[in-house]
N, C-alpha and C positions, 0 to 999 in steps of 0.2 A: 347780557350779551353785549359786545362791542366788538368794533374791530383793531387789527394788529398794530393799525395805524392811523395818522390823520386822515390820507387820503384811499383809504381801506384795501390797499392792491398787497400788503406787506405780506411776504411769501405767497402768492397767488400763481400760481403758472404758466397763466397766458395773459397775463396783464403784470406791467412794471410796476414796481412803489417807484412814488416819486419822491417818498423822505428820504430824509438825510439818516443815519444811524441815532443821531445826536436828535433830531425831531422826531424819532419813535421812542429813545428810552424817554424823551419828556411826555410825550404822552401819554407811554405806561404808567408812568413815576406818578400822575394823576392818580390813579390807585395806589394806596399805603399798602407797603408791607401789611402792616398787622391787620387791617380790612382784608387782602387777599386771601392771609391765613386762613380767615376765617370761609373760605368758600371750599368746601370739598374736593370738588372739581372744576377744573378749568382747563379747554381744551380749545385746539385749533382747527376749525371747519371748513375746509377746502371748497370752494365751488367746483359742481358737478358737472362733468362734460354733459354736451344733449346724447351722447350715445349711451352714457353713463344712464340718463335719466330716460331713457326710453327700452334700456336692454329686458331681454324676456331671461335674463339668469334667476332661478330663484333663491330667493333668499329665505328666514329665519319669518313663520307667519308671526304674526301677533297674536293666533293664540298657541303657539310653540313658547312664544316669550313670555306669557301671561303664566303659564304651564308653571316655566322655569320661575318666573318671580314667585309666585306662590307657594311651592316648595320651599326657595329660600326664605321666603316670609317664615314658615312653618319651622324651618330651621331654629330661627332666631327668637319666636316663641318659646322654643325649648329649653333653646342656651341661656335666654333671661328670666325663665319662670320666677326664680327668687331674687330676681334682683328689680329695682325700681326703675325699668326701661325696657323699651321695648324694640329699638330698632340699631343697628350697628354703628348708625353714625349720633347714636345720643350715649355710646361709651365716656365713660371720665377716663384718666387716664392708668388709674388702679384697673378698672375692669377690662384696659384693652391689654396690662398685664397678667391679669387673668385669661381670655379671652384668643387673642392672636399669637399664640406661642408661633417660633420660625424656627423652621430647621438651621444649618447649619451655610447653607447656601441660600438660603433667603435674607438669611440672617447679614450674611457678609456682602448682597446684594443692596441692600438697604444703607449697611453703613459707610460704602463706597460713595451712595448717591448722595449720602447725607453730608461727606466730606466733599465731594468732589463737584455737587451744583447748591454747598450753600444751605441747602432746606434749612426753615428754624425748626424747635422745637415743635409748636403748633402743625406745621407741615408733615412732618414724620407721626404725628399720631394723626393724622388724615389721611396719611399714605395706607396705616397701617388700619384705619376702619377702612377703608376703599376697599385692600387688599383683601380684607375678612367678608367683606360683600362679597367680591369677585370670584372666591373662593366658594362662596355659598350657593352662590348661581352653576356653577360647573359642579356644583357633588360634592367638591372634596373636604372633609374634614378636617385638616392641615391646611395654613399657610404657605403653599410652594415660591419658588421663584419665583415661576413666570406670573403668578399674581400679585409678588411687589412690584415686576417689570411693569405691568400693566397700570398697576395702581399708580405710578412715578411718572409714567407717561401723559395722563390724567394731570401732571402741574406744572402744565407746558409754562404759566406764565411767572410762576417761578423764577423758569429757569431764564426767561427772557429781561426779568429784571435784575436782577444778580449779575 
């Protein structure tokens, strides 16, 4: 975990960064490309208003969520019985061709991202185990759009070094 910046306000909503542009890419740039690659996900955590953190809306219990990982666990049991792994994100890159086929609009969803914020190789087969989770958590047997969408959104810092 880290923050956006030196002085940790960087995209904050009721507090100003005081960097400069040029004093947050150097502190990103602290982190190497090919060390980031290496992180699955990486995302941006907003601080939560106190109405936020006291509302009675309900939300997703934990054991609705345990529910749903479970399941997906059991998914991915199945999908690798014969193969030497057991969890989506310890694919090589043969078996996430196996593995994450994308329709036709995922497909061109991806390689807009992959042209247009940069991702390296390593990134795009991150996007695409994320997406194959993300996929497995909702039921669906397919790779769709909205879980490249989701899974690209997931390498925020990426796109903030680039």
């Amino acid at each position: 975990m880290m923050n956006g910046c030196p002085c940790g306000y960087y995209a904050d909503p009721k507090k100003a960064c005081r960097c400069t542009p040029n004093k947050i890419q150097k502190y990103l740039s602290k982190i190497s490309g090919p060390l980031l690659d290496r992180i699955d996900i990486h995302i941006e955590v907003p601080s939560l208003k106190y109405k936020e953190l006291t509302s009675d809306t309900e939300a997703e219990s934990s054991r609705e969520i345990k529910k749903r990982v479970d399941e997906a666990r059991k998914v991915q049991d199945k999908r690798f019985k014969k193969e030497d792994i057991y969890f989506n994100s310890q694919m090589s890159h043969k078996q996430i061709k196996k593995f994450c086929k994308l329709n036709h609009a995922a497909a061109e969803l991806l390689k807009t991202a992959i042209q247009e914020l940069g991702f390296s190789a390593r990134a795009y087969d991150k996007i695409l185990k994320v997406a194959r989770t993300i996929a497995d958590l909702t039921d669906s047997k397919n790779i769709q759009a909205e879980h490249i969408s989701e899974a690209i959104q997931y390498r925020n810092l990426d796109r903030q070094l680039w």
